[in-house]
N, C-alpha and C positions, 0 to 999 in steps of 0.2 A: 468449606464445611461450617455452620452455622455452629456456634457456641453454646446452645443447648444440644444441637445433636455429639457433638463432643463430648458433653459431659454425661449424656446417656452412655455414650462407648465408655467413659474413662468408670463409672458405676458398675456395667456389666461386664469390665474384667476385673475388676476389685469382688464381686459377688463369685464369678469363675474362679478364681484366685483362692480366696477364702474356705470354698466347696471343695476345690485341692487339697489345699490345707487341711481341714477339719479330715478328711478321708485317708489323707498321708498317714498324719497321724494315730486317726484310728487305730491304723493297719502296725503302725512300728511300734504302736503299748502293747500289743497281741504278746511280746518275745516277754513282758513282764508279767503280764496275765497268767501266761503258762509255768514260770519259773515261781511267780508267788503261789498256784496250785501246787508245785512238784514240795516248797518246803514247808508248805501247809502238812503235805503228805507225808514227808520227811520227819517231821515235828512229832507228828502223833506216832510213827514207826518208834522212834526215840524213845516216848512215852511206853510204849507197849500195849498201846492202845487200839485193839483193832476194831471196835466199833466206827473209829473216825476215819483209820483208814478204809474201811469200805464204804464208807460213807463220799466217799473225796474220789471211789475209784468207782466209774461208771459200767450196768452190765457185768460181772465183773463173775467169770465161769469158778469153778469147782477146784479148778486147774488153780487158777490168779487168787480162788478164798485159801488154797494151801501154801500160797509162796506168802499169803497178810500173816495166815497165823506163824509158822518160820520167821519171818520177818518180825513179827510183833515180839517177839520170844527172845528170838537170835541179837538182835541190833539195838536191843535198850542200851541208851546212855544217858549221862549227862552233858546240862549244858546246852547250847544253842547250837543250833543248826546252820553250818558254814557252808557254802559252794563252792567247792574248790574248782572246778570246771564242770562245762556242759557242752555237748554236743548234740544238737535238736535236727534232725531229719524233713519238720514240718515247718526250720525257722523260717521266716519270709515269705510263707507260700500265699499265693494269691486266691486261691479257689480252695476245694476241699481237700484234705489230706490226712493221710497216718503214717506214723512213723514212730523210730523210736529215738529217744532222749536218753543220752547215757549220761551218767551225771556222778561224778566223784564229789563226796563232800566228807565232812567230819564234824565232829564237834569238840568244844574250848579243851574236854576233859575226855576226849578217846587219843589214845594212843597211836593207831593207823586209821588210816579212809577208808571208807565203803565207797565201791563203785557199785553202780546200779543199771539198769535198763528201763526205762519207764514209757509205756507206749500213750502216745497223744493223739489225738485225733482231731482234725479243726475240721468242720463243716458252717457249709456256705462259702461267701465272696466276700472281697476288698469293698463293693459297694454295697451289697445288703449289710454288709458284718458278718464277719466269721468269730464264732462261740468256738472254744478248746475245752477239750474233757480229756480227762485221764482216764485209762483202758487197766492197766494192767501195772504193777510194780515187780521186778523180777527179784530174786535171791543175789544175794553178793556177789560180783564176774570175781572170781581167781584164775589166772593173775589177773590184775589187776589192767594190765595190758590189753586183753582181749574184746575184742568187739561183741554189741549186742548181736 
């Protein structure tokens, strides 16, 4: 094998290589995309702001604008918005999906956690780009134990 055509192969798998990469990638920020939308969401619940949470929540029925205002009312606090755990239904997915995201958090100056259920949606692919939208934020799970 000729020493240029070598170097053509050793280029077109550094370019392969790279196209990997950059798409790997992509796809494993998705898990931050969505958790910095949930305490974007979260932020403004805290505030008692429900402008922004409907704003942050896509489509969003009659049903999901009764559990903002409850929520906007019910769950002001102070203080920052911590995650204390999450459970994503749509983490990793490769193609389109919905699901829900349970998500316990608190904040510096509450007392107990809020668990929550938040439904996600990613549409599209690994290779076009899959975009995540928030659906829906539900009312506080008691106990705390309980599944969405």
């Amino acid at each position: 094998m000729s020493r240029r055509r070598r170097r053509l192969w050793i280029a077109a798998a550094v370019v392969v290589f790279l196209g990997i990469s950059f798409e790997l990638a992509r796809w494993l920020s998705l898990e931050n995309v969505e958790q910095s939308y949930i305490i974007k969401l979260l932020a403004a619940e805290t505030r008692g702001d429900r402008p922004a949470m409907l704003a942050d929540l896509h489509d969003c029925t009659p049903v999901c604008m009764a559990d903002v205002r409850f929520d906007a009312s019910s769950l002001r606090r102070r203080g920052a918005v911590k995650i204390l755990a999450d459970q994503s239904q749509t983490a990793y997915a490769l193609s389109s999906r919905s699901g829900f995201t349970r998500i316990a958090w608190d904040t510096s100056k509450s007392p107990l956690p809020v668990v929550q259920c938040v439904v996600v949606s990613r549409s599209g692919n690994v290779i076009s780009g899959l975009t995540v939208r928030l659906l829906r934020v539900s009312r506080p799970i008691y106990p705390t134990t309980a599944d969405c």
